[in-house]
N, CA, C and O atoms as CSV, one atom per row, in Angstrom:
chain,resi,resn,atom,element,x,y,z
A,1,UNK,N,N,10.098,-78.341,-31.269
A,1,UNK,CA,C,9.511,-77.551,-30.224
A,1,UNK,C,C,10.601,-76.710,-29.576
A,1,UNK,O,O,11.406,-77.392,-28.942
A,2,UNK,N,N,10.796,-75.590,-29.576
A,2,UNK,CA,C,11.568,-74.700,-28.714
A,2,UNK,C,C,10.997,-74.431,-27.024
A,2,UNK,O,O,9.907,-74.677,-26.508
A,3,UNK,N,N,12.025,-73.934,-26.567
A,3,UNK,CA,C,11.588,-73.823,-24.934
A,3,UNK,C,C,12.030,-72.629,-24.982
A,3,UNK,O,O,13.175,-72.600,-25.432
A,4,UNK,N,N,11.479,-71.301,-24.622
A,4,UNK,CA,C,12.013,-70.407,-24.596
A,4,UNK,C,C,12.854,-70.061,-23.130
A,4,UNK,O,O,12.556,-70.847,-22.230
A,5,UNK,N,N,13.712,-69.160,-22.810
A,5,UNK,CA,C,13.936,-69.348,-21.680
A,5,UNK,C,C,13.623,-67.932,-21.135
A,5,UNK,O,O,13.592,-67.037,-21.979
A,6,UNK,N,N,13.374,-67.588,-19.777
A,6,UNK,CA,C,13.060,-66.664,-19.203
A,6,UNK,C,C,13.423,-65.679,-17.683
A,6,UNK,O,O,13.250,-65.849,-16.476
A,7,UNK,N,N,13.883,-64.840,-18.365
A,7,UNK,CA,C,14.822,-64.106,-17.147
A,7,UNK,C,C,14.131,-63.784,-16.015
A,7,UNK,O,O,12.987,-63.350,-15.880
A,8,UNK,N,N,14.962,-64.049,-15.237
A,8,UNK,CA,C,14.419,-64.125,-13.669
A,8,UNK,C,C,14.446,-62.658,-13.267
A,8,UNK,O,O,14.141,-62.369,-12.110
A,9,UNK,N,N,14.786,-61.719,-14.125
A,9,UNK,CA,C,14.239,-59.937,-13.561
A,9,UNK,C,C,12.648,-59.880,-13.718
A,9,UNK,O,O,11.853,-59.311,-12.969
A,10,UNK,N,N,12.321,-60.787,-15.155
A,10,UNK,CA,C,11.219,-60.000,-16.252
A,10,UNK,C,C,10.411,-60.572,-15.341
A,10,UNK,O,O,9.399,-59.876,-15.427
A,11,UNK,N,N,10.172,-61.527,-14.388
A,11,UNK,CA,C,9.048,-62.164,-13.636
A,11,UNK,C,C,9.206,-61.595,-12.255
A,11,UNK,O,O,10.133,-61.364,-11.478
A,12,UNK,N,N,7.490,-61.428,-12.296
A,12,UNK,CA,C,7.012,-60.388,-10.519
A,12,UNK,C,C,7.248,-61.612,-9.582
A,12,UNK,O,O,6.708,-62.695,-9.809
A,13,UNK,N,N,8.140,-61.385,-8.438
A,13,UNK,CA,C,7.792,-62.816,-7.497
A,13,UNK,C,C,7.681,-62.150,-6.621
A,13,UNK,O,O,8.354,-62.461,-5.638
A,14,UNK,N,N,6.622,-60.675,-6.504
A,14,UNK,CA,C,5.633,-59.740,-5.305
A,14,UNK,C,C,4.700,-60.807,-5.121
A,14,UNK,O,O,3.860,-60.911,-6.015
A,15,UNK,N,N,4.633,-61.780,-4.000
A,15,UNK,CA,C,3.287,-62.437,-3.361
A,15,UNK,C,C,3.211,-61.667,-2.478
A,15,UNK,O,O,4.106,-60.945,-2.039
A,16,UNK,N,N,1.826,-61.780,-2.045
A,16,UNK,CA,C,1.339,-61.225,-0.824
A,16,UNK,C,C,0.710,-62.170,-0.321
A,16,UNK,O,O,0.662,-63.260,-0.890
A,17,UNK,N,N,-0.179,-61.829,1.385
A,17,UNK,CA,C,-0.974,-63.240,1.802
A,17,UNK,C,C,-1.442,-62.434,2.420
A,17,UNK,O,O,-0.925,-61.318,2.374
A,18,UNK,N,N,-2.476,-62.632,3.158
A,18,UNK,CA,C,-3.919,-62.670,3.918
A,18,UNK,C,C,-3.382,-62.037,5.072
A,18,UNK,O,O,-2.196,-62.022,4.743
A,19,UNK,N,N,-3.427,-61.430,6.346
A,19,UNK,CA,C,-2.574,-61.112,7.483
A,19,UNK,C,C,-3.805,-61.571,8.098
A,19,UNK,O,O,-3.782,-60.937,9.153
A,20,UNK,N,N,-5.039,-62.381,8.119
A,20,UNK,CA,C,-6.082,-62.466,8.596
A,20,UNK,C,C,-5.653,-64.318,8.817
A,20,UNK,O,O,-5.489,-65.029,9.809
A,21,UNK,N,N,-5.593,-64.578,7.169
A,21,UNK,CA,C,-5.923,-66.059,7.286
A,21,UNK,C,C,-4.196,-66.636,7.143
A,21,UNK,O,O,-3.735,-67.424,7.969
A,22,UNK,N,N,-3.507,-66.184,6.157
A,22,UNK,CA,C,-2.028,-66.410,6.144
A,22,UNK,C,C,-2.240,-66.981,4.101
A,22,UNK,O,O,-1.464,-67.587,3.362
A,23,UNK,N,N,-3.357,-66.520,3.908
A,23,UNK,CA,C,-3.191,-67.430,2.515
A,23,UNK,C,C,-2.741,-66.465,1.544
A,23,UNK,O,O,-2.669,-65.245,1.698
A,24,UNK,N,N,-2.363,-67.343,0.233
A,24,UNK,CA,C,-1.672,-66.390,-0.818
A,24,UNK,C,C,-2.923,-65.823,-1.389
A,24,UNK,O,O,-4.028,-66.216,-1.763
A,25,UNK,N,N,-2.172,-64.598,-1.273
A,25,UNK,CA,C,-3.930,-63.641,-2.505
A,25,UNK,C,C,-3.364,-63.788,-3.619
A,25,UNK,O,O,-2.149,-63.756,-3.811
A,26,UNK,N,N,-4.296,-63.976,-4.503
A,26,UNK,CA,C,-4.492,-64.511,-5.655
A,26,UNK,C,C,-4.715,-63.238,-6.608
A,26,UNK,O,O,-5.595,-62.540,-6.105
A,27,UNK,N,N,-4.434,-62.919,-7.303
A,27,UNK,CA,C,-5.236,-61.540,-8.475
A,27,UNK,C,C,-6.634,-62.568,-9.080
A,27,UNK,O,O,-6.658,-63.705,-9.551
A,28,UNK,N,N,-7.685,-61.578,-8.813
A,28,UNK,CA,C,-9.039,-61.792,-9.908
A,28,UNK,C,C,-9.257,-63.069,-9.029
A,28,UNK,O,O,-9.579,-64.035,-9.721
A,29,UNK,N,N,-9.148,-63.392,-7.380
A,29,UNK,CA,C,-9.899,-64.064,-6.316
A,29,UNK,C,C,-10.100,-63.982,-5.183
A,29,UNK,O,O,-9.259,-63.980,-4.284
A,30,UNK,N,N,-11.804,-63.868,-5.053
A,30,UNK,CA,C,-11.997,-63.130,-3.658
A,30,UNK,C,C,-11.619,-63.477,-2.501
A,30,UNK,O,O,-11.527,-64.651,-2.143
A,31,UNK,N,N,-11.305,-62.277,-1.648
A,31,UNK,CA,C,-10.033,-62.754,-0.389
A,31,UNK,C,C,-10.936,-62.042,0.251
A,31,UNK,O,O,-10.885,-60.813,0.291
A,32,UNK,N,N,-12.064,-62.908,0.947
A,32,UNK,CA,C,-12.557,-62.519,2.225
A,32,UNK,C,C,-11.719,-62.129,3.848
A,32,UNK,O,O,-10.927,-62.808,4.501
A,33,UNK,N,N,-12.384,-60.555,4.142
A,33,UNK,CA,C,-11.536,-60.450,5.543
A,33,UNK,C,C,-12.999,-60.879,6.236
A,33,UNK,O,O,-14.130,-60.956,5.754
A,34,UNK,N,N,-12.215,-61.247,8.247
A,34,UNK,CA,C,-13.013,-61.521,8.840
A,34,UNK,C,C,-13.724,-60.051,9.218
A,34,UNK,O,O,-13.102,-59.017,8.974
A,35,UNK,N,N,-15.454,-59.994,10.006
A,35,UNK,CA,C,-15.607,-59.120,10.106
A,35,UNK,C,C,-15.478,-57.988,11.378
A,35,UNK,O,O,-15.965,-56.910,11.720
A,36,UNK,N,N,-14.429,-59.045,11.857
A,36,UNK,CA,C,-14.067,-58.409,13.452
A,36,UNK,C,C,-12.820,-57.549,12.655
A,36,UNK,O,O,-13.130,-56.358,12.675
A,37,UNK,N,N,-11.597,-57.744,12.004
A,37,UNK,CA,C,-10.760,-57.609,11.435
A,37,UNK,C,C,-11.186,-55.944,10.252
A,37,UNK,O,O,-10.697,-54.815,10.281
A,38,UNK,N,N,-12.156,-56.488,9.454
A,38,UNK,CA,C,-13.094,-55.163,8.709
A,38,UNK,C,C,-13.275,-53.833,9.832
A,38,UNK,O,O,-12.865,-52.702,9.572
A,39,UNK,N,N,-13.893,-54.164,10.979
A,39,UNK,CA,C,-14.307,-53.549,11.744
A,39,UNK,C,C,-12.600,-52.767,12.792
A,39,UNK,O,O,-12.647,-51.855,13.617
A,40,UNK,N,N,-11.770,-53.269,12.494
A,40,UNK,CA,C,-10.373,-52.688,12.983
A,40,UNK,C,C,-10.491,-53.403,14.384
A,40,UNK,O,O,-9.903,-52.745,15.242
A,41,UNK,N,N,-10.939,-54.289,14.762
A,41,UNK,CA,C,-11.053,-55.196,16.346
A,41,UNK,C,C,-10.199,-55.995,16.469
A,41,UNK,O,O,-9.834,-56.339,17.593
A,42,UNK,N,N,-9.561,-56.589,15.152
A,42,UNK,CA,C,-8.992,-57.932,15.532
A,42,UNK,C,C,-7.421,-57.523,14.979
A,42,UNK,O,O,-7.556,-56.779,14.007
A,43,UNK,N,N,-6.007,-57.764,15.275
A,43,UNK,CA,C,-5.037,-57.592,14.965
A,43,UNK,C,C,-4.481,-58.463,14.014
A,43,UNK,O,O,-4.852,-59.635,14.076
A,44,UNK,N,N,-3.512,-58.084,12.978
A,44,UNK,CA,C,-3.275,-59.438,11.804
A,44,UNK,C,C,-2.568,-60.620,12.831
A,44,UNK,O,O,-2.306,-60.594,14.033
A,45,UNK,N,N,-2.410,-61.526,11.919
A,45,UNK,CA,C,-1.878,-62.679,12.833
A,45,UNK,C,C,-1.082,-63.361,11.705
A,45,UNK,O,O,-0.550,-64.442,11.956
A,46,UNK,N,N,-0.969,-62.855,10.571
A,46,UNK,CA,C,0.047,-63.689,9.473
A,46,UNK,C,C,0.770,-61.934,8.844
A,46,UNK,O,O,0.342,-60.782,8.775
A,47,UNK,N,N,2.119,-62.695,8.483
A,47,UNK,CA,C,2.716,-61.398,7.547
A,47,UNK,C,C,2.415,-61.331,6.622
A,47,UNK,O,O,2.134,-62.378,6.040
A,48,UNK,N,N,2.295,-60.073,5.939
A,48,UNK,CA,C,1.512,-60.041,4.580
A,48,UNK,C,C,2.693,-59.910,3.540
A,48,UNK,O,O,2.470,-59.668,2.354
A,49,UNK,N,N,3.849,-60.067,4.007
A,49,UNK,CA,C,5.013,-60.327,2.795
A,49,UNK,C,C,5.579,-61.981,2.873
A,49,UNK,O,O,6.079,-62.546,1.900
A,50,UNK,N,N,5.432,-62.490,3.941
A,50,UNK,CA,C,5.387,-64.041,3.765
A,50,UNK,C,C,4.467,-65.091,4.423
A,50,UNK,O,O,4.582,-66.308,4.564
A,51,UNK,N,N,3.823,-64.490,4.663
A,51,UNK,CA,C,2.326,-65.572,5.139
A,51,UNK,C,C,2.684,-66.531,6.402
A,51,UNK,O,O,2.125,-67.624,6.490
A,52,UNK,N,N,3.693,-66.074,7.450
A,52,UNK,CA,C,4.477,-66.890,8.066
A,52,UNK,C,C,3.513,-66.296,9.590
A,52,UNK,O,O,2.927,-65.215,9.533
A,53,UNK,N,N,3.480,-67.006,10.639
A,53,UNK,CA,C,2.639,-66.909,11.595
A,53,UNK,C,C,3.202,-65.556,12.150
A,53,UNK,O,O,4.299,-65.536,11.590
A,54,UNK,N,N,3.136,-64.420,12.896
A,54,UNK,CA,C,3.407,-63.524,13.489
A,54,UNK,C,C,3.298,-64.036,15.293
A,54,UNK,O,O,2.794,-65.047,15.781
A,55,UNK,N,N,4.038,-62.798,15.987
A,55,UNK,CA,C,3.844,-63.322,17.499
A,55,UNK,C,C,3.020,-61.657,17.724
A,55,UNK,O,O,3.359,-60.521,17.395
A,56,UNK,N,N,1.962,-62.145,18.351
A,56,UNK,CA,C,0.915,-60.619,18.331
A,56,UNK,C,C,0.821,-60.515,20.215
A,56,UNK,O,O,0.776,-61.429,21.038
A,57,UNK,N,N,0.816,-59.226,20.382
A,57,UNK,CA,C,0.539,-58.664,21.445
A,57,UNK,C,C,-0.700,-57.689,21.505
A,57,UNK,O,O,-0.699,-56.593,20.946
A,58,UNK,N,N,-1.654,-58.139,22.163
A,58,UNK,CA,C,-2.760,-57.259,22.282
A,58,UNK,C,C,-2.819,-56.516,23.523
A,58,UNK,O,O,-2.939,-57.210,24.532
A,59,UNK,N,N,-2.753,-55.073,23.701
A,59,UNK,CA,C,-2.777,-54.416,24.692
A,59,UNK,C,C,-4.305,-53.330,24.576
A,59,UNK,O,O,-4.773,-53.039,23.475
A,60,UNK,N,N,-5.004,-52.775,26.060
A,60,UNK,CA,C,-5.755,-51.959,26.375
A,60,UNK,C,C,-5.715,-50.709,24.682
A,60,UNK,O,O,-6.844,-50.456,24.262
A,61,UNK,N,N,-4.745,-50.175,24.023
A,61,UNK,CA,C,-4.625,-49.155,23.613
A,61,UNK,C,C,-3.725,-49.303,22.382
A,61,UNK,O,O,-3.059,-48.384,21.907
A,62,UNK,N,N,-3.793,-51.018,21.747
A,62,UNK,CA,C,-3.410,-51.227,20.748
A,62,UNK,C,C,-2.473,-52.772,20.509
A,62,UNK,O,O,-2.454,-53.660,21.361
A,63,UNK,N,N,-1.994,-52.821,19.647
A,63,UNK,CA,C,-1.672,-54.132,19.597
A,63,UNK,C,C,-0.171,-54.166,18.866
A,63,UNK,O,O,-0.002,-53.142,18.203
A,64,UNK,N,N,0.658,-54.841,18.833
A,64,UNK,CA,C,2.327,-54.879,18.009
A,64,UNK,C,C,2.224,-56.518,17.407
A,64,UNK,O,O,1.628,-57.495,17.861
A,65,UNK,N,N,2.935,-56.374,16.393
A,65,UNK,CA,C,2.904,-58.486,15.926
A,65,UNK,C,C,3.892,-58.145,15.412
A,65,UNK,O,O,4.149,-57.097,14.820
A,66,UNK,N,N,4.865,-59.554,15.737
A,66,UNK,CA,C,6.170,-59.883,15.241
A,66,UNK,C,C,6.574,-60.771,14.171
A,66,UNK,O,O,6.207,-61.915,14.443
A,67,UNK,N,N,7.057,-60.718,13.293
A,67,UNK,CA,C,7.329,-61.895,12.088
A,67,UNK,C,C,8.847,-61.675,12.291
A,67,UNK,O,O,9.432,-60.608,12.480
A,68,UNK,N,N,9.517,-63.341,12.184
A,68,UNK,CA,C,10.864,-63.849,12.342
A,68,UNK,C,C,11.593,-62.800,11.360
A,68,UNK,O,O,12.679,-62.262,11.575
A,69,UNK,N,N,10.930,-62.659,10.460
A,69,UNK,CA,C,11.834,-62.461,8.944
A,69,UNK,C,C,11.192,-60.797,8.519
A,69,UNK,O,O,11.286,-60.595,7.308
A,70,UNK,N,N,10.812,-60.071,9.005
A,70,UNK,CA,C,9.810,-58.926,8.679
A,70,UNK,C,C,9.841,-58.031,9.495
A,70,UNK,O,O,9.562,-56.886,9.141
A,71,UNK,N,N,10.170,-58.305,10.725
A,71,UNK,CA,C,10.251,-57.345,12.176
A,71,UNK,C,C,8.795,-57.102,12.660
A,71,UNK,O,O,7.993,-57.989,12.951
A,72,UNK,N,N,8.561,-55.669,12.705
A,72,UNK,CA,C,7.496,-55.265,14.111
A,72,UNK,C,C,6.686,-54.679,13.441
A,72,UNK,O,O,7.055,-53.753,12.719
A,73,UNK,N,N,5.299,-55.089,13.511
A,73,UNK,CA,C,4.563,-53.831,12.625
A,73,UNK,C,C,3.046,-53.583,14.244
A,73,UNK,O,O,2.726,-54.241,15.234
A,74,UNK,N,N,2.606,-52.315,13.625
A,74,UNK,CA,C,1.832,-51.989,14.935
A,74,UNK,C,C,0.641,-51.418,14.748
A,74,UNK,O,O,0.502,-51.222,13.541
A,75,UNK,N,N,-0.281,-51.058,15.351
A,75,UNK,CA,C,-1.600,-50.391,15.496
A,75,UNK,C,C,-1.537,-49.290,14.903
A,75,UNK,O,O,-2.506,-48.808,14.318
A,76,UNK,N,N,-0.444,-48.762,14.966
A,76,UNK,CA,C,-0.336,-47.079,14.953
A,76,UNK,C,C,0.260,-47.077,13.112
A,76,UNK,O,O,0.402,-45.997,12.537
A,77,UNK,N,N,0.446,-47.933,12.649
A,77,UNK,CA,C,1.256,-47.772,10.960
A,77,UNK,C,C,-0.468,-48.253,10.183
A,77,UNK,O,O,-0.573,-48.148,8.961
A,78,UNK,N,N,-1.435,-48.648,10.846
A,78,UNK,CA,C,-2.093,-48.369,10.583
A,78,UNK,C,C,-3.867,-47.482,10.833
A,78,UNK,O,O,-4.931,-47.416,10.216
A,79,UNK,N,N,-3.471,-47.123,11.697
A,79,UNK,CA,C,-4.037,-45.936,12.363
A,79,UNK,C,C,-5.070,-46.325,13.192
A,79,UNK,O,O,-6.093,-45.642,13.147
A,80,UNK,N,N,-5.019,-47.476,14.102
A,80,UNK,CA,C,-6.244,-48.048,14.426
A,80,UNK,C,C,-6.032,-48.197,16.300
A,80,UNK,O,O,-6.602,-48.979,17.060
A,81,UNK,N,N,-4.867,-46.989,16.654
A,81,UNK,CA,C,-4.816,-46.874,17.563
A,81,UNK,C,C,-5.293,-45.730,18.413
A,81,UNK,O,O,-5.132,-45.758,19.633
């Protein structure tokens, strides 16, 4: 039996996760959003490059969330301000 071995360039390790729920999306499995969230009402609450909790600020005229490892992302990068 051979084991082949396999270079650590040739493999994607792009995960993404949920900014809703924090879970890993999966390819070819459905990743329900909530429908407050669909509707642009609700602000993410997980990072979508490591699924790690965010610190969210909701203001009158938009909202900012913080991830340890990711920095600042905001209302306005996605136009929902």
């Amino acid at each position: 039996m051979t084991v082949t071995e396999t270079n650590v360039a040739d493999v994607d390790v792009t995960e993404r996760y949920n900014a809703y729920t924090g879970l890993r999306i999966v390819p070819g499995v459905d990743d329900p959003v909530p429908a407050a969230a669909a509707l642009g009402l609700e602000p993410p609450r997980f990072c979508e490059d490591c699924g790690r909790r965010m610190i969210v600020q909701v203001s009158p005229d938009g909202w900012w969330a913080k991830c340890s490892r990711h920095g600042v992302r905001d209302s306005t990068a996605g136009e929902r301000r």
